[in-house]
TORKOL-4160 file (C-alpha; in steps of 0.2 Angstrom, whole numbers, padded with zeros to 4 digits, m for minus):
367
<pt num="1" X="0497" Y="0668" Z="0132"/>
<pt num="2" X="0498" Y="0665" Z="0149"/>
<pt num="3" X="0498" Y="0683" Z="0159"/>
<pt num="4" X="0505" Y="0672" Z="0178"/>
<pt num="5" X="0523" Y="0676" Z="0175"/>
<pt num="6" X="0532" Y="0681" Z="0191"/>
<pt num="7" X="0545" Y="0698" Z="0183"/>
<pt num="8" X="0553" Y="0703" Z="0199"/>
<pt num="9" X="0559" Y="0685" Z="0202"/>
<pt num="10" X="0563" Y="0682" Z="0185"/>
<pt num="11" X="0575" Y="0699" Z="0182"/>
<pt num="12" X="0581" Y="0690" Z="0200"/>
<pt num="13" X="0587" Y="0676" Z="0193"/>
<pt num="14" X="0598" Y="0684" Z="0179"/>
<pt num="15" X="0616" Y="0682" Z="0184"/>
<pt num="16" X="0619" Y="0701" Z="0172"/>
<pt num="17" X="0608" Y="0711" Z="0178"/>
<pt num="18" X="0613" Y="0712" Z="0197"/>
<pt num="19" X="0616" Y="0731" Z="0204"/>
<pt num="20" X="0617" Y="0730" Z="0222"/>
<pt num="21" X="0630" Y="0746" Z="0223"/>
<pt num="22" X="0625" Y="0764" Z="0222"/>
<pt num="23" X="0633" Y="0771" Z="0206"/>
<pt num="24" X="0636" Y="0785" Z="0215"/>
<pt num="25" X="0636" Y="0794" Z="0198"/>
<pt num="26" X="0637" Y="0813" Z="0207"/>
<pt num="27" X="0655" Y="0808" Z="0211"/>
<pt num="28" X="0662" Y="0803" Z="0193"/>
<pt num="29" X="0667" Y="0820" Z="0188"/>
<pt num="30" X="0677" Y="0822" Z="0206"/>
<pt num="31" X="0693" Y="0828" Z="0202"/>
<pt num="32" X="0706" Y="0815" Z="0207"/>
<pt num="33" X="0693" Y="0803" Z="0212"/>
<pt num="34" X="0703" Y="0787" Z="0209"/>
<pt num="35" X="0718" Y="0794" Z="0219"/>
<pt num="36" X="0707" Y="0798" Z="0234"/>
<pt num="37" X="0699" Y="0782" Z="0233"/>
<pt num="38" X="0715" Y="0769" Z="0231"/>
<pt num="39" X="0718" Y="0781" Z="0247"/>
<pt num="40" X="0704" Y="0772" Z="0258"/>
<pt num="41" X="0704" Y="0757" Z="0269"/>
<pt num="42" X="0688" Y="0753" Z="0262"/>
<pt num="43" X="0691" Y="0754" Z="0246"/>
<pt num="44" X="0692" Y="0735" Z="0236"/>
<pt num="45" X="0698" Y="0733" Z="0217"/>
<pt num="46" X="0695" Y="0719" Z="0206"/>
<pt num="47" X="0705" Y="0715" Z="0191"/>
<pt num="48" X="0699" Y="0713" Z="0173"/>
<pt num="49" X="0709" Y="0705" Z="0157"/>
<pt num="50" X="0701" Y="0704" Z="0141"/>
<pt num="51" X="0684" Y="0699" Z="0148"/>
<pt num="52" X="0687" Y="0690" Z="0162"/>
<pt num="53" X="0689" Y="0693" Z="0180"/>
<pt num="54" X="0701" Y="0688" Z="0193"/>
<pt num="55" X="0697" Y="0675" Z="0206"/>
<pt num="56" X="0707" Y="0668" Z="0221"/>
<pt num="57" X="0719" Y="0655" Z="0214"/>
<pt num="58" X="0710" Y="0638" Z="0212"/>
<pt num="59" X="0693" Y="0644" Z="0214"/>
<pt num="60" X="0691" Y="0644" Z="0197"/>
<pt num="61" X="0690" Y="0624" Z="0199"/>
<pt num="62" X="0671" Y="0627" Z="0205"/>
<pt num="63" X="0666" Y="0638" Z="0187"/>
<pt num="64" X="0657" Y="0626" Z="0177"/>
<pt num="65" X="0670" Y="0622" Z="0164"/>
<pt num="66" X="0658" Y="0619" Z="0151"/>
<pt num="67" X="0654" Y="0638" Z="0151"/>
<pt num="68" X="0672" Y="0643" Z="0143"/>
<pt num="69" X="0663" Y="0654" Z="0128"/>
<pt num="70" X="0678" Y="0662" Z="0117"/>
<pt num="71" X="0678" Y="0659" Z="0098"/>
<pt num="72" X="0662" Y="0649" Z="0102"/>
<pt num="73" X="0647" Y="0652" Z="0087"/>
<pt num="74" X="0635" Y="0645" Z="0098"/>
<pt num="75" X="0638" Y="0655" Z="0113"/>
<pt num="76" X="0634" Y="0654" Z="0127"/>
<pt num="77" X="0640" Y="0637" Z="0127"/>
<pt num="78" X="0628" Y="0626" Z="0138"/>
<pt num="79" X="0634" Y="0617" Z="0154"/>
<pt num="80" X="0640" Y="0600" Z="0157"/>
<pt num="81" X="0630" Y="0601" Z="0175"/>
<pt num="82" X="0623" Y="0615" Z="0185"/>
<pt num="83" X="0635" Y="0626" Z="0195"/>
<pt num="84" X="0641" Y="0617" Z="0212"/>
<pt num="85" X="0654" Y="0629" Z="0219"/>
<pt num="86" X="0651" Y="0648" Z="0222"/>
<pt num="87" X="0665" Y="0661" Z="0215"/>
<pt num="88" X="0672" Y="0677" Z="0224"/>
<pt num="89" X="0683" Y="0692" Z="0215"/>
<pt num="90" X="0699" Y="0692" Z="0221"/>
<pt num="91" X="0699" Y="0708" Z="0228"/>
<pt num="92" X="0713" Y="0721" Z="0232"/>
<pt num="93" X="0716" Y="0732" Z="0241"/>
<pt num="94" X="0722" Y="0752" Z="0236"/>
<pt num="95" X="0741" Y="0751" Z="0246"/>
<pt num="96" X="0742" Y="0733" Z="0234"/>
<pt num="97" X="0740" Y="0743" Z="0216"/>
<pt num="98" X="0739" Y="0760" Z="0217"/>
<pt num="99" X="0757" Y="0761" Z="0208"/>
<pt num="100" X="0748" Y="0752" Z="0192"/>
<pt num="101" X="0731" Y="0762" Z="0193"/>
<pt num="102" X="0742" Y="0778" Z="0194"/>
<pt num="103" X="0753" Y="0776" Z="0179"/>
<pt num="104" X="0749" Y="0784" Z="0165"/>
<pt num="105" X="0738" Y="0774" Z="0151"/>
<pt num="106" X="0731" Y="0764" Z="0165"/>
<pt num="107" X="0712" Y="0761" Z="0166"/>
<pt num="108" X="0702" Y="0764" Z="0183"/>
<pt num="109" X="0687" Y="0764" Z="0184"/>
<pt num="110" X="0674" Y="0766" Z="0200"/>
<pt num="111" X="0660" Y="0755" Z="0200"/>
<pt num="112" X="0650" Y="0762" Z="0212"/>
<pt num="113" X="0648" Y="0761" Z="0234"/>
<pt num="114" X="0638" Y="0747" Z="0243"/>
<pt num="115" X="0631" Y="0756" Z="0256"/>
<pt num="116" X="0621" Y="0739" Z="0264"/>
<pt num="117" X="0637" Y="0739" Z="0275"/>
<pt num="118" X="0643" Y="0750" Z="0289"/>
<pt num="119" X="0655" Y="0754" Z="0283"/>
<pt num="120" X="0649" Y="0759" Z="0265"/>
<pt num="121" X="0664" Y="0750" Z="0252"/>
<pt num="122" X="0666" Y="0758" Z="0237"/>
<pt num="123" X="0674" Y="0748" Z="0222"/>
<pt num="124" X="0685" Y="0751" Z="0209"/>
<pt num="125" X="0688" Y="0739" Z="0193"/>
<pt num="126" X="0709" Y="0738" Z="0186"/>
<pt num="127" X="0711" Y="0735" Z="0168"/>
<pt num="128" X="0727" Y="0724" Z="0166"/>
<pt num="129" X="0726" Y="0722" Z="0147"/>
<pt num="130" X="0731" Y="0740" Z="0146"/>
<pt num="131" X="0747" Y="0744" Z="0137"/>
<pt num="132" X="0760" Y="0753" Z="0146"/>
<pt num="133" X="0769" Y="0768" Z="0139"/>
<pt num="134" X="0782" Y="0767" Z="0125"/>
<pt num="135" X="0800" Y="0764" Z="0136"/>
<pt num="136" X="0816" Y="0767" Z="0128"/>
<pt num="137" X="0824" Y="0750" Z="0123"/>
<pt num="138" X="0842" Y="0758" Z="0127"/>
<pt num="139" X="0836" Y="0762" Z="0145"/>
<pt num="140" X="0832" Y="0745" Z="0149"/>
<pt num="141" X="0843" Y="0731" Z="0158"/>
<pt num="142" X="0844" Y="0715" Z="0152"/>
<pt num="143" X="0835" Y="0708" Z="0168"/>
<pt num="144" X="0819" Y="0721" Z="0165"/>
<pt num="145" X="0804" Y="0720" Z="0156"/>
<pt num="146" X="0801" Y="0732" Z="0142"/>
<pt num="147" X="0790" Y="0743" Z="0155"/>
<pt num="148" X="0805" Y="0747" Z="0163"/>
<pt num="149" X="0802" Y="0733" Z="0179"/>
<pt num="150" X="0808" Y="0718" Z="0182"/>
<pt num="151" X="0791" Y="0711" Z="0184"/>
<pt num="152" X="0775" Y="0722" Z="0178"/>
<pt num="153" X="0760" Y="0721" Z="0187"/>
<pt num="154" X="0750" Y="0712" Z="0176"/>
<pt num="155" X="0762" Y="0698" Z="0174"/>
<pt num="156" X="0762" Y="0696" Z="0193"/>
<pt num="157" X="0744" Y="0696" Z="0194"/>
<pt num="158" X="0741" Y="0684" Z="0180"/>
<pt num="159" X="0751" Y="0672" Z="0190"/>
<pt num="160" X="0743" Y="0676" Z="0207"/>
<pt num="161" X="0725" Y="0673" Z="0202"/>
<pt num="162" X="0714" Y="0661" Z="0193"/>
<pt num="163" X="0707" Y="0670" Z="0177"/>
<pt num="164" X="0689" Y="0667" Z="0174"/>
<pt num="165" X="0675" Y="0673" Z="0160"/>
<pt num="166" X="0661" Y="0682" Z="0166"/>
<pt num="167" X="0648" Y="0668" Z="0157"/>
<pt num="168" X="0658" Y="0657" Z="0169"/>
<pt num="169" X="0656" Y="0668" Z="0184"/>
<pt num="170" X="0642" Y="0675" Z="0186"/>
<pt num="171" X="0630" Y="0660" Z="0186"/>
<pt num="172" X="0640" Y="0656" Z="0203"/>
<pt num="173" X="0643" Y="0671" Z="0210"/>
<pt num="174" X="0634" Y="0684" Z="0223"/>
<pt num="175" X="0622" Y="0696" Z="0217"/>
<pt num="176" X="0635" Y="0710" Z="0221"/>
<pt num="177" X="0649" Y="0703" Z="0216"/>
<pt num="178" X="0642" Y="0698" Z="0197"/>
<pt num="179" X="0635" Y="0715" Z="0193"/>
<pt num="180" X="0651" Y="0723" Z="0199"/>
<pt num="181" X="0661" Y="0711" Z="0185"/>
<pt num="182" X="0645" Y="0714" Z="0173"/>
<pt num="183" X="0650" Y="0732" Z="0174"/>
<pt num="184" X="0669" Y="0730" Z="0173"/>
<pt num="185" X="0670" Y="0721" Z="0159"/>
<pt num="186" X="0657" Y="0731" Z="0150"/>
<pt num="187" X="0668" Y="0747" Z="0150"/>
<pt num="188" X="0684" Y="0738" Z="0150"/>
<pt num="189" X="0678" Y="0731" Z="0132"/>
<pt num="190" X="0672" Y="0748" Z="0130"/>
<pt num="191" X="0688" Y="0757" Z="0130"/>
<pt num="192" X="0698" Y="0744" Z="0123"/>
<pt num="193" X="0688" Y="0744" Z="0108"/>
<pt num="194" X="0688" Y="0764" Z="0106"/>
<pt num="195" X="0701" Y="0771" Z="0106"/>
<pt num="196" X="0702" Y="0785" Z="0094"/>
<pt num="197" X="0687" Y="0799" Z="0091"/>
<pt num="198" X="0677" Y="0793" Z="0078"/>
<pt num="199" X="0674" Y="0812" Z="0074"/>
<pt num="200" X="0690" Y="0817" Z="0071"/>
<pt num="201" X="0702" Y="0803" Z="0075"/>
<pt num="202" X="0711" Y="0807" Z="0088"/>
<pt num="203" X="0717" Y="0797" Z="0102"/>
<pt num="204" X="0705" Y="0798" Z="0116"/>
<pt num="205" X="0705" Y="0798" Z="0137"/>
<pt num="206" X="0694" Y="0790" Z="0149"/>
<pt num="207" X="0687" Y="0804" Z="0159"/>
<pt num="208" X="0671" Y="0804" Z="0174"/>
<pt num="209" X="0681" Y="0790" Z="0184"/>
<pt num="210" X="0681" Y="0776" Z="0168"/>
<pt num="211" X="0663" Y="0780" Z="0161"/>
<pt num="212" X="0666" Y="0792" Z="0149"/>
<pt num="213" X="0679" Y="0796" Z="0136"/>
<pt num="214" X="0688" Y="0813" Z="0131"/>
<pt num="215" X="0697" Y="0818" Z="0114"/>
<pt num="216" X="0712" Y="0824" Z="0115"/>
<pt num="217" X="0709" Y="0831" Z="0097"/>
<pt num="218" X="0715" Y="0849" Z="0095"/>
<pt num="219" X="0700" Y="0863" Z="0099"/>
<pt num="220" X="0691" Y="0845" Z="0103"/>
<pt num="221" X="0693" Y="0845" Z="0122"/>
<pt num="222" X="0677" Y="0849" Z="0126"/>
<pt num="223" X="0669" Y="0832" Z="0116"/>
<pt num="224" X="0665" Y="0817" Z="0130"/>
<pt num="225" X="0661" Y="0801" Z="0122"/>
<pt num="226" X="0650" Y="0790" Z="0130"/>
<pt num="227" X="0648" Y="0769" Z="0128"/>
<pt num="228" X="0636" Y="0765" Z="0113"/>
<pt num="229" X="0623" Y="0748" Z="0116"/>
<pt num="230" X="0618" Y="0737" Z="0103"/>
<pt num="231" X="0599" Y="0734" Z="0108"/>
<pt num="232" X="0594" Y="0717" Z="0104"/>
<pt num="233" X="0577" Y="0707" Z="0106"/>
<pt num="234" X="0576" Y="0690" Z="0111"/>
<pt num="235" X="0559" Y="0680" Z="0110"/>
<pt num="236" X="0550" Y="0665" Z="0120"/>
<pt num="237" X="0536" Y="0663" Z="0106"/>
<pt num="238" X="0522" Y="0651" Z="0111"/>
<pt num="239" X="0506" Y="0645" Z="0103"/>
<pt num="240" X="0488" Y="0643" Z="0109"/>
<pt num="241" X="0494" Y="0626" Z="0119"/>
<pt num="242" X="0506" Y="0634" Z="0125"/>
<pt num="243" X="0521" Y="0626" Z="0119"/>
<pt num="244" X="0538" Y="0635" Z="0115"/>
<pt num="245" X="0546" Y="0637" Z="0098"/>
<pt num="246" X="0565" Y="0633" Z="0099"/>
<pt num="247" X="0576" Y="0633" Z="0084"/>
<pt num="248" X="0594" Y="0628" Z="0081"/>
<pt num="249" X="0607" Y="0643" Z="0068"/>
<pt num="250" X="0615" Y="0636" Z="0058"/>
<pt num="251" X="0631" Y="0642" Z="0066"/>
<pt num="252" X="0627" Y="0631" Z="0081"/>
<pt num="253" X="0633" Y="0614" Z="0084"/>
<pt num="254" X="0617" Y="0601" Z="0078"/>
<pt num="255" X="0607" Y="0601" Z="0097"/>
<pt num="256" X="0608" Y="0616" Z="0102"/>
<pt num="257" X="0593" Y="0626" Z="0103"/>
<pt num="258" X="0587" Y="0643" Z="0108"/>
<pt num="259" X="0575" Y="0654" Z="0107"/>
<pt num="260" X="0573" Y="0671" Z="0093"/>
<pt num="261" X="0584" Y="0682" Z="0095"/>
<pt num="262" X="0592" Y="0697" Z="0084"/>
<pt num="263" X="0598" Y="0717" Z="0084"/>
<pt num="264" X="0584" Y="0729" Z="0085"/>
<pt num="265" X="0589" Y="0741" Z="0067"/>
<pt num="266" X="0589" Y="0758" Z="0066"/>
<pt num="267" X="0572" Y="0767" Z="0068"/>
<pt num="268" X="0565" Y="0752" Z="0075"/>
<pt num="269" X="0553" Y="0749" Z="0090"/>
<pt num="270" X="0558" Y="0733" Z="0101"/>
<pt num="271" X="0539" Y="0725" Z="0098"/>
<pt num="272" X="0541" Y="0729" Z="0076"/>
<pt num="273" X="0558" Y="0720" Z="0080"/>
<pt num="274" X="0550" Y="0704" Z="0089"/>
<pt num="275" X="0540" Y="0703" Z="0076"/>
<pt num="276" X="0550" Y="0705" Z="0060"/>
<pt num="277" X="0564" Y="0693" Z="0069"/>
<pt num="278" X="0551" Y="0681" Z="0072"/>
<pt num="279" X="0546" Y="0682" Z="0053"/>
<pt num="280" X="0560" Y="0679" Z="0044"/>
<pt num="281" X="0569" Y="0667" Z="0057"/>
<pt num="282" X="0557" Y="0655" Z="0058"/>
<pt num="283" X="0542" Y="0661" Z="0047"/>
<pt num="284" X="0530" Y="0664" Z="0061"/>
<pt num="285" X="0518" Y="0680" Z="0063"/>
<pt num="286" X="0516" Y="0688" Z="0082"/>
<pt num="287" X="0500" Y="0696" Z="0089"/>
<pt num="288" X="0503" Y="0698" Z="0109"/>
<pt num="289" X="0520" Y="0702" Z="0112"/>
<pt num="290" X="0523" Y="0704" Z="0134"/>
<pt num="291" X="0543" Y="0713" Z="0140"/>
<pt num="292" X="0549" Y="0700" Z="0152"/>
<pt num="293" X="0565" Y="0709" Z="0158"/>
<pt num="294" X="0581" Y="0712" Z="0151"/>
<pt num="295" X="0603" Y="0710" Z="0156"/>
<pt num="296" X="0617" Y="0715" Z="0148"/>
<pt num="297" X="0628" Y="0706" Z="0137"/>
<pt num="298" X="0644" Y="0714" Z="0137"/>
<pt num="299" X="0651" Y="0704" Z="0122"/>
<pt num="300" X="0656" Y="0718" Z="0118"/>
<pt num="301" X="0640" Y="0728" Z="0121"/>
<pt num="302" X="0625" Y="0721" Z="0119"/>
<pt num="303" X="0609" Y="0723" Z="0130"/>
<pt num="304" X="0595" Y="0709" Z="0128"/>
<pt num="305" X="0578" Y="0713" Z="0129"/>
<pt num="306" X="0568" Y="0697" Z="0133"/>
<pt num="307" X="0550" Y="0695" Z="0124"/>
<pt num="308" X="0538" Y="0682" Z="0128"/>
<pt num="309" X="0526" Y="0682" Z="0113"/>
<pt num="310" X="0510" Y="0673" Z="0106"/>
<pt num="311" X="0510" Y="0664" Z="0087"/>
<pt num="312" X="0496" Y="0667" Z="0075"/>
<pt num="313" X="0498" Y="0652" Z="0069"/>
<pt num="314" X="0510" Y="0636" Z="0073"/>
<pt num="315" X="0520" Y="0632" Z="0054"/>
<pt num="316" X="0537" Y="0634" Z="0056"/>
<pt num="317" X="0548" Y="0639" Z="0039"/>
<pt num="318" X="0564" Y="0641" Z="0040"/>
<pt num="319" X="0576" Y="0644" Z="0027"/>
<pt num="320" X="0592" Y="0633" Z="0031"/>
<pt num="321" X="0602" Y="0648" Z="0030"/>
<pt num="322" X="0603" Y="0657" Z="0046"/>
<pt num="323" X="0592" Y="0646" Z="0056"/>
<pt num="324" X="0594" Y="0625" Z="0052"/>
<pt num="325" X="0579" Y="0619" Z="0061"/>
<pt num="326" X="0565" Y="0625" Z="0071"/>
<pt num="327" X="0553" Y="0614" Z="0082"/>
<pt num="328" X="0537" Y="0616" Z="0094"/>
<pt num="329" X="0540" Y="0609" Z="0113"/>
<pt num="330" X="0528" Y="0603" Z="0124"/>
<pt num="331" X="0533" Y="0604" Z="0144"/>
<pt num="332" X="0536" Y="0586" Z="0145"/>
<pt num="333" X="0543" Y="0583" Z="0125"/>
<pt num="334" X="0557" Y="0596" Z="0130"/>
<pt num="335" X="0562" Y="0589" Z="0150"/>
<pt num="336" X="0564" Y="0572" Z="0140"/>
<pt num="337" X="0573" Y="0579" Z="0126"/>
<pt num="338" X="0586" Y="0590" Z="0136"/>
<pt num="339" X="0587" Y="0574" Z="0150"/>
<pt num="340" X="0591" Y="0561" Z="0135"/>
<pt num="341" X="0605" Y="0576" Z="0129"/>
<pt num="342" X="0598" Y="0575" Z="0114"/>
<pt num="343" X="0595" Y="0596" Z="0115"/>
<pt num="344" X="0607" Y="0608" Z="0122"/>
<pt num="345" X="0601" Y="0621" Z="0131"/>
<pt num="346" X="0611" Y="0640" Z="0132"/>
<pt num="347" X="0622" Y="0643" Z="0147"/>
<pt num="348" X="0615" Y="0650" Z="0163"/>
<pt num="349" X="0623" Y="0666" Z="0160"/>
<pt num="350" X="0610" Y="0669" Z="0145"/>
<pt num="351" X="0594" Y="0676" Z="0147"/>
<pt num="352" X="0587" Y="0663" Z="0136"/>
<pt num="353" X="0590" Y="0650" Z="0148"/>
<pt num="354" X="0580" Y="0659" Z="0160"/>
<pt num="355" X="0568" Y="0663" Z="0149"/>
<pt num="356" X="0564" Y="0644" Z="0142"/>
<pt num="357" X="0565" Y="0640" Z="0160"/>
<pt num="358" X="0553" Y="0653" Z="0165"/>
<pt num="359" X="0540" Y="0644" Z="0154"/>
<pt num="360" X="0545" Y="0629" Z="0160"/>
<pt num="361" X="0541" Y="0631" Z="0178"/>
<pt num="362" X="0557" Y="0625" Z="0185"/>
<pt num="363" X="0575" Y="0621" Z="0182"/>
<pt num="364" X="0580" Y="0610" Z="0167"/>
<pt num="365" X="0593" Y="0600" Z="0168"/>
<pt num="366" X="0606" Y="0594" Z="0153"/>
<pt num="367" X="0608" Y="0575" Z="0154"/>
């Protein structure tokens, strides 16, 4: 297995795991943070709804559309052409929604400062999709929407922007500006899939500026809740010529290949994982097993932890169950085969693109 591979340019190149801002974590606890901060010039917002991200209207037209990855078993869907345009957040300032990040059942969350300018910007993410408090239906006009307004915020915003999904993002965006969506949606998805105590049940509050959560469960004040990750492993496997191993599930479309990838279990190491996955998915046994690097996969809470490994041997079994085909890839056998489009590749949000490019040497492009 070769040993020339180049990690700080290859974690570069993953669209998830950008951080340019400080986390400034010190500051989370801050009593009325969020209320001082929609306070500051400085201070920019983006908005989040259900795992996108709000864009300038008609930006959106520069997202690869081929990317769109909901209800998709073969996610990340793989692009039509590489990314041309580049895409910015739509961002807010505090005066413009400090009404709907103050209301009660809102979701704020700050993200962290970016101290490379003078001055420093700290950034806040807006959750949307949050549901507004109960209203009395005999309180409201005819003319006003059940939150008591005649026009809520979100319906105004989901009008005003473009609404893009982070797979569709990131690959065009800024360093910056796709970690900060990385880490919106992450916690966004975080809190609108807990909300109640799994100890006791009770409903819970998001506490330390968006990062944490509180239960509100009597004599249970005290208990913080903090985002759980799903750890999984995903492997390059290569043999003693050093050609890849790619194999197609069989909940993909028929083209579509990838590399080995699967949930670390309980009690496991990552490298016993690499190698059990490798075994059962497509019958092959590891030796050398190198970390690459890894991003997060908020969907909903994934992190993967990318492997390059080395095959014992080079017999493929797979058992037409959860893996359909698997198939050995010389450099020039797999530029021919992705050029023809007779083999999909995943979506350059995914590590895995990076990853079989990373062998490659050099961009793959999907005819």
């Amino acid at each position: 297995m070769k040993a020339d591979l180049d990690d700080a340019a290859f974690m570069a190149s993953l669209p998830l795991a950008q951080s340019v801002v400080d986390y400034d974590v010190e500051r989370r606890g801050e009593e009325g943070l969020i209320e001082r901060l929609l306070g500051e010039a400085e201070t920019r917002i983006l908005l989040v709804n259900g795992g996108m991200v709000a864009v300038p209207r008609h930006a959106g037209d520069a997202a690869p559309g081929a990317l769109f990855c909901f209800n998709d078993p073969a996610a990340p869907r793989p692009d039509a052409t590489v990314p041309e345009g580049s895409l910015s957040l739509a961002l807010l300032t505090g005066a413009e929604v400090r009404d709907e990040a103050l209301r009660p059942g809102a979701l704020a969350i700050y993200l962290g400062v970016d101290r490379t300018t003078d001055p420093a910007v700290p950034y806040l993410a807006l959750d949307i999709a949050r549901p507004a408090p109960a209203v009395n239906a005999a309180n409201v006009s005819a003319d006003q929407g059940i939150d008591g307004s005649s026009d809520s915020f979100a319906a105004r915003a989901l009008r005003a922007f473009d609404w893009v999904e982070l797979r569709e993002f990131a690959p065009c965006a800024s360093a910056l500006e796709s970690g900060l969506a990385t880490t919106a949606v992450a916690l966004a998805a975080w809190h609108a899939n807990q909300r109640f105590c799994p100890a006791c049940g009770a409903p819970v509050r998001p506490v330390l500026a968006g990062w944490a959560q509180a239960c509100t469960g009597r004599g249970e004040e005290r208990r913080l809740l903090f985002p759980r990750i799903e750890p999984a492993v995903i492997t390059a496997i290569v043999d003693d010529d050093d050609r890849i191993l790619l194999q197609n599930n069989a909940a993909w479309r028929r083209g579509f290949f990838s590399v080995s990838a699967g949930f670390v279990e309980a009690g496991e190491s990552l490298e016993h994982a690499v190698r059990r996955e490798a075994r059962e998915e497509v019958g092959v046994e590891i030796d050398e097993v190198r970390y690459l690097g890894s991003q997060s996969w908020p969907f909903p809470a994934s992190i993967m932890l990318g492997f390059r490994a080395h095959a014992v041997g080079t017999e493929a079994r797979v058992d037409h169950e959860e893996v359909a085909s698997a198939r050995w890839f010389t450099r020039a056998e797999l530029a021919s085969a992705v050029a023809a489009g007779e083999l999909e590749l995943p979506g350059r949000a995914s590590i895995a693109r990076h990853m079989i490019e990373q062998w490659y040497g050099g961009s793959l492009e999907q005819g």
